[in-house]
C-alpha positions, 0 to 999 in steps of 0.5 A: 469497678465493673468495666473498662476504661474508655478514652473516646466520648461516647456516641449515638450508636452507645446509646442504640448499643445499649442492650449490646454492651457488657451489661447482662441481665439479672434477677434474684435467685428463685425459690421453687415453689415445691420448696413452700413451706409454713405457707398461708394459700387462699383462694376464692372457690366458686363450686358448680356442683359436687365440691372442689378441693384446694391442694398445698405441700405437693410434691407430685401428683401422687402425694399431697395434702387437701382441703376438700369443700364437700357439697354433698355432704356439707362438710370441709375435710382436711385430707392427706395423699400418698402414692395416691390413697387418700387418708382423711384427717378430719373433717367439719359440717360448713353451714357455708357448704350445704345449700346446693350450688353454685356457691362461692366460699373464700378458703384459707389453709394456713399450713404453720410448724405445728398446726394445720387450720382451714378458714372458710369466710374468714371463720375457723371451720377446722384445724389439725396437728401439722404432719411434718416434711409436707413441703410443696407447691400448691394446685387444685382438684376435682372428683367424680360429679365435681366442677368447679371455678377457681379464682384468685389465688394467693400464697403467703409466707410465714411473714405475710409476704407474697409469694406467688398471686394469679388471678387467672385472667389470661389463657396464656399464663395459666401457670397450671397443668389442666384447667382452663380460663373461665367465660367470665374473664377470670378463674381457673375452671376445672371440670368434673375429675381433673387435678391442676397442679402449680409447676413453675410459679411466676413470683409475686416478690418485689426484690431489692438489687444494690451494687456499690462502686467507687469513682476514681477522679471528679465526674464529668457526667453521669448517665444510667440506662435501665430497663426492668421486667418489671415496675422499677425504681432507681436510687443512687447514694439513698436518693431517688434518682428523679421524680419519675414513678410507674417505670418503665414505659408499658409496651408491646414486650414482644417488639419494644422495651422501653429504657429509661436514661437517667442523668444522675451526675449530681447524685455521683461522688468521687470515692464511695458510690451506690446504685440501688433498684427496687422492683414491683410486679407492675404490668405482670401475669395478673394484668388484664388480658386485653393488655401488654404484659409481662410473662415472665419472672422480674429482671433488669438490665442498667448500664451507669456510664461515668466520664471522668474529667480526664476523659475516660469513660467508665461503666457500672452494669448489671451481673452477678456481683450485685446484690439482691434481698426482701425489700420491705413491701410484701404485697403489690399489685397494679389492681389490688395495691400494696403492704409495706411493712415499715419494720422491714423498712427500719432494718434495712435503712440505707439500703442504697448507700456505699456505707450499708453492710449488705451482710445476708443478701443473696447474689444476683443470677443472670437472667434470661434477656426478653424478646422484646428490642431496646429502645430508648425512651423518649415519652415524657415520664408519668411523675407524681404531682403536688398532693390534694388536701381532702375538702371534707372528712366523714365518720361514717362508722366508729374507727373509720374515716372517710377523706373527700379529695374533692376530685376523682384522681388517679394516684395514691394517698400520702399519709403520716402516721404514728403508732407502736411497732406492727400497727397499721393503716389500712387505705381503701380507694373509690370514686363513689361514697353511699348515702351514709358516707362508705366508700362504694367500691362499684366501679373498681370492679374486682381491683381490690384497690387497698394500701396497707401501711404496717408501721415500724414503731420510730414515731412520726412515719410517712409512707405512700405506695411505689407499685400501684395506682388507684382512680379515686376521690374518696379513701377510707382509712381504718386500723390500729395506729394514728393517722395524722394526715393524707394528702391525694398524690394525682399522678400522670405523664409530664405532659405540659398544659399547652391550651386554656379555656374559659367561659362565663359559664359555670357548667361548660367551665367544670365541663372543661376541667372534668374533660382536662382531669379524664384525659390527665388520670388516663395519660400513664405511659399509654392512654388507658381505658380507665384508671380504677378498675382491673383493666387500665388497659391500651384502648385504640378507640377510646384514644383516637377520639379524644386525640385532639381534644388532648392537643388542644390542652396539653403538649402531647406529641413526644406522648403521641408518638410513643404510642403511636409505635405502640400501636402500628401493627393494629389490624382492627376495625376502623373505629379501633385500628385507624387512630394509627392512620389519623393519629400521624395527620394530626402531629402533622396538622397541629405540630407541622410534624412531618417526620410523623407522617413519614415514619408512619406512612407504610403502616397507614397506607397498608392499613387501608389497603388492608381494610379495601381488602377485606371489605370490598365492596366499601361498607365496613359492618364489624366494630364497636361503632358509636360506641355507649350511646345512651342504653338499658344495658347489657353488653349488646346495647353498647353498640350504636350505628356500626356499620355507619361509624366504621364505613364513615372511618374508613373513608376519613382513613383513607382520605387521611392517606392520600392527603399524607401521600400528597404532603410527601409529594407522592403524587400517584398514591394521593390519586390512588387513595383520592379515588378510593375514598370517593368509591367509599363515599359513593358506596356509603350514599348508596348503602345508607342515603334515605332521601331527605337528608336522612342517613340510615335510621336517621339517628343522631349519630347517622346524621353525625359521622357523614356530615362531620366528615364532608361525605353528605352531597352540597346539596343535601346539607341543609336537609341532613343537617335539619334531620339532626335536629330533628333527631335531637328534639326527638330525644327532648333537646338531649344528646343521643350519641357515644363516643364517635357521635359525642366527639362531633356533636358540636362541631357539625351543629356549629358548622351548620348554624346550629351553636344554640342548640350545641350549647343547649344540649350541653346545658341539660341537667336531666339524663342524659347529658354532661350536665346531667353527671355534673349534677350528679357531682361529677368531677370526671366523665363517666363510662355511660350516661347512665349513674350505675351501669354494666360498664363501670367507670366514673372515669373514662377519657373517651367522651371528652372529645367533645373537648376541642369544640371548646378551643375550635368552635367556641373559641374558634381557633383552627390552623389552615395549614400545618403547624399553625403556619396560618391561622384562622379564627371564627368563633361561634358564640352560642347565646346566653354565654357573655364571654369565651376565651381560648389560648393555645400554645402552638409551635408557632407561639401563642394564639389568643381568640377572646370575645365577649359582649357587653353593652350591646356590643361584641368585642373580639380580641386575637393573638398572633404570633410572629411567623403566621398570618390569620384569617378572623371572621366575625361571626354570621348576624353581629351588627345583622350583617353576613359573617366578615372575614379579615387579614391580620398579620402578627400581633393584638387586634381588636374587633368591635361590632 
């Protein structure tokens, strides 16, 4: 057993000591890429002009073996190079290569023992006897005329297992020697005459470690920290150590690494005892640019502390006494998916246990440790929740089925499956189907979102992946071998369901559940743009509004918090950066979590005084603005009112801290930021003020923002309130806004005695509108209003703000102090909807606000719990009369009118 014994209990600071102690970081023994050998290498190559090559066996830059896609010619050449003279081996006229480019072909080069054989299009275009010791690493080239981007590299084994991957997305992470990311955002560009040569390849590997260990004496407790460069999972005794998936947490790796702790002392025996990790690529070079990531090679560090009932403490780590192999998945991959081999899975049954003879794996190596700080881990884990049974199953081609889950999800698909040894299931996700029944891959972009299970031949088998997700409704099944059944395993971080709401309305009820499922498929361990397509990454703005949208139905300050670390050193514009400043004020307004603001403060008052620095004169002309109002397209039209979002942010940003400098008494700086705030309002009506109640262009979105955050003069309220009206019947009754517009739509209309028209507009069933995507069967909210558009995603979180009207508006439940510590309940009953109840869970308990009218009359019932007092007011016009406001105390009360 690794580790000494210990007779006092461990303390808090063990916990913080954890990247301290004994435990050393390890990886598997690497193999270098000049080593590759019998290798498959594919590669899309998009040719510019002149032809390209693609490299294998390469030893330096003066020998090495070639294909050669000869646009000039029309021709593929397979060629040899020693001490640079290039000697050709064969050649063949390419059909695929005689247009003039650009053009793209897929090329693969399968290098075997005894044949050398070039695919392009998936069809054999050449083949030639293998010359022997051609051992190497690969790279790419371009001759005299020639130019050339290429994009999505893979590597394989003689087994089909992967060796290295790059998609090029990232600048930082070329991994070649000359080249450079293309303007597209993927793709190695080489310009005419450059060779690119592989010099240290990232692996794209998904090692197994185990180390077995025996426990002396009766276990008291048994706790493991484990933290992995590196998607990981945990196993103890052949048992999953709980029911977390996608760990660990994604963060800036740079400042923070999240450790996981486990408590697994129901998995610990006395005697015999083994620990098992399995790891995946997960946030790795081939994550999206605009993300956190991996940069390096896999590793892990795990500490297994045991308290023995006699007292003693002892601990298993992480060195090189542990054991590392192949695990049985040969492929994986955030975005493309994963190929588990079940033949592997067979040979190595028991991997994980005490009893397994781990005869031929290798011994671990000690890693170098990361940049990046230990630190626990207190966010709520993503989990896997319980499957969906497909509603539907089409056959829309011979060997084909098409399963329809009913509900876009992110997640994957379960299935069990029966077949001879070698079959397989291949597993292809999307949120869309054609008019025949296929599976439209539109918006996974270029995530290739496919699973493929290869079965081990021992009957009924079950797989679903470990590495990967997918955002789908639909899943297209194919191959070889019998599938007897899929289920759609959603997962999202364990978040609790603090909040209901319900109506008598059937629109604005799925309206509800498409905004609860947006927020759910976007909540892994950061709040993600989108969950289907190759991005998936942390989106400042799309989180800050929906926030208290997410409140509203779920627990979500643990999530919040994280995050909110996650992001303090954001120096954007104020529709991005400033979700670090109001984010805090909304723990504090909706939790009572003072803590929040204190931690936070320093990063939200220096953001502000940031943003005074750099705009001086109070108007803030730079960022997304509103962001994907209704368009044509194209990347310029996804803008809407920049200057007036960002200007209207700033002056809630900064009010947003000095009301945080006045609930942690600092009395100067509440005066400081007050003032300020008052300055950009001032500068805000003299910039953007018309006259009349018109705001800039007069849009909806201008008229929005200031009255949304109290920067419109008493007196012109009424004037700017009839503009916005005026603005929608321009657009006919529909709504004209994107994300920051959307978010307050509703509350501004019912603010302003305007709830019919809110509610109308969300009734709309042409384009565009929520009702309008409803109809066109939408189980989550899109990207654009549009169906298909230059921005892909069918869902997209980021319009769901509109959400926490239903709870604060609707059902009318607002806290007039933090925590819930009193209560006010106003609700705005639109007409035409008979009922509305809303329920939310607060620090405080329960608070209940129900209404409905039946015979003539309008009945409201409230919950308030213990500790609180509310203010409830029926609504303006009941029994004709001005809206009545009444005291109550704890308890049910009834209101009849």
């Amino acid at each position: 057993m690794t580790g000494t014994p210990r007779t006092q209990s461990p303390s808090a600071g063990d916990r913080a000591g954890f990247a301290d102690g004994s435990a050393r970081w390890i990886a598997r023994p690497a193999k270098e890429a000049r080593e590759w050998d019998r290798v498959a290498l594919e590669a899309k190559v998009a040719v510019e002009a002149g032809g390209a090559s693609v490299l294998f066996g390469v030893r330096d830059e003066r020998h090495y073996a070639g294909v050669e896609l000869n646009a000039a010619e029309g021709c593929v050449v397979l060629f040899e190079t020693e001490d640079g003279v290039r000697r050709e081996r064969v050649r063949a006229e390419a059909e695929e290569l005689k247009p003039p480019p650009p053009w793209t072909v897929a090329v693969r080069i399968e290098q075997g023992e005894d044949a050398w054989s070039v695919r392009l299009n998936g069809r054999p275009a050449l083949a030639a006897p293998a010359s022997a010791g051609r051992a190497g690493t690969v790279g790419f080239a371009t001759g005299p005329g020639q130019a050339a981007v290429f994009r999505e590299l893979r590597v394989y084994d003689e087994t089909g297992r992967a060796l290295y991957v790059n998609r090029f997305y990232d600048p930082s992470v070329i991994q070649f020697g000359a080249g450079r990311i293309d303007g597209s955002g993927s793709g190695l560009r080489l310009d005419e005459g450059q060779l690119s040569l592989c010099e240290a390849p990232l692996a794209a590997d998904s090692p197994l470690f185990r180390k077995s260990f025996e426990a002396e004496g009766a276990v008291a407790r048994a706790v493991v920290r484990a933290y992995a460069i590196g998607w990981y999972e945990l196993r103890v005794n052949g048992a999953k150590a709980d029911g977390r998936v996608l760990a660990p947490a994604n963060s800036p790796y740079e400042r923070r690494l999240l450790y996981d702790e486990y408590d697994v002392t129901p998995l610990i025996r006395r005697g015999g005892n083994a620990i098992g990790l399995w790891l995946g690529n997960g946030y790795n070079l081939n994550y999206s640019r605009w993300g956190w990531k991996w940069k390096r090679d896999k590793a892990v560090l795990l500490e297994l502390e045991l308290q023995l009932e006699d007292g003693s403490v002892r601990r298993i780590v992480t060195d090189e006494t542990w054991r590392t192999a192949d695990s049985p998945l040969l492929q994986n991959d955030i975005y493309d998916g994963e190929t588990f081999d079940g033949r592997r899975d067979r040979e190595l049954a028991g991997w994980d246990t005490y009893e397994f003879q781990a005869d031929g794996w290798a011994p671990a190596v000690e890693a170098v440790p990361p940049e990046g700080r230990l630190e626990p881990n207190d966010q709520p884990p993503v989990v896997a929740w319980p499957p969906l049974a497909p509603v539907r199953v089409l056959r829309p081609r011979e060997g084909v089925r098409v399963y329809d889950f009913g509900q876009n999800i992110a997640g994957w698909v379960r299935i069990q499956a029966r077949g001879p040894a070698g079959s397989r299931v291949v597993l292809k996700y999307s949120e869309l189907i054609d008019a025949e029944g296929n599976i439209d891959p539109w918006t996974n972009r270029n995530a290739a979102a496919t699973d493929v299970y290869v079965l081990g031949g021992s009957g009924v088998e079950s797989y679903e992946p470990r590495f990967t997700y997918h955002g789908f409704r639909y899943v297209e099944a194919s191959g070889d071998a019998e599938l007897l059944e899929a289920a759609a395993v959603p997962i999202h971080a364990d978040v609790r369901e603090t909040g209901r709401f319900a109506c008598s309305d059937g629109l604005l009820t799925r309206l509800q559940s498409n905004i609860r499922w947006s927020v759910l498929n976007n909540l892994v361990s950061i709040p993600t743009d989108c969950c289907q397509r190759d991005e998936r990454t942390p989106c400042l703005m799309d989180s800050a509004v929906v926030e208290e949208a997410a409140i509203h139905n779920f627990g979500m300050r643990l999530y919040y918090r994280k995050w909110l670390a996650d992001i303090e050193d954001s120096l954007s514009n104020p529709d991005w950066s400033g979700d670090k400043v109001t984010l805090p004020w909304h723990l504090y307004w909706y939790y009572g979590d003072k803590e929040a603001l204190e931690r936070h403060y320093e990063a939200m008052r220096s953001y502000v005084d940031h943003l005074a620095e750099k705009w001086p004169d109070g108007i803030v002309t730079e960022g997304f603005g509103d962001w994907c109002p209704p368009n044509e397209d194209g990347w310029d039209n996804y803008f809407g009112e920049v200057a007036i979002v960002n200007t209207a942010l700033y002056y809630r940003q900064t009010t947003v801290v000095s009301q945080t400098a006045g609930a942690l008494g600092l009395a100067e700086d509440e005066a400081k930021y007050a003032e300020r705030a008052s300055r950009v309002r001032l500068a805000f009506q003299e910039r953007f003020y018309r006259g009349g109640g018109v705001y800039g262009s007069g849009s909806q979105t201008a008229q929005l923002m200031p009255l949304a955050y109290g920067m419109v003069p008493d007196g012109e309220r009424e004037a700017a309130a009839d503009r916005l009206e005026a603005a929608i019947a321009e657009k006919g009754g529909h709504l004209d806004t994107g994300i920051y517009g959307t978010r307050y739509l509703m509350d501004v209309l019912a603010d302003n005695g305007r709830i019919d028209l809110a509610y109308g507009i969300l009734k709309k069933e042409e384009y565009p509108g929520f009702g309008w995507q409803i109809a066109q069967g939408a189980t989550t909210l899109w990207e654009q209003w549009s169906f298909k558009g230059g921005m892909h995603s069918h869902d997209h979180a980021m319009f769901g703000g509109i959400g926490a009207s239903f709870y604060t508006r609707i059902g009318g439940i607002r806290p007039l102090t933090p925590g819930y510590g009193r209560i006010e309940i106003r609700p705005c009953p639109p007409t035409g909807l008979e009922w509305a109840e809303a329920r939310l869970d607060t620090v405080k308990g329960t608070v209940v606000s129900a209404w409905r009218r039946e015979a003539g009359r309008f009945k409201l019932e409230v919950e308030i719990p213990e500790g609180t007092t509310a203010v409830v007011a029926l609504p303006a016009g009941v029994d004709g009369e001005e809206a009545k406001e009444r005291e109550v105390g704890p308890g049910r009360h009834f209101f009849e009118a």
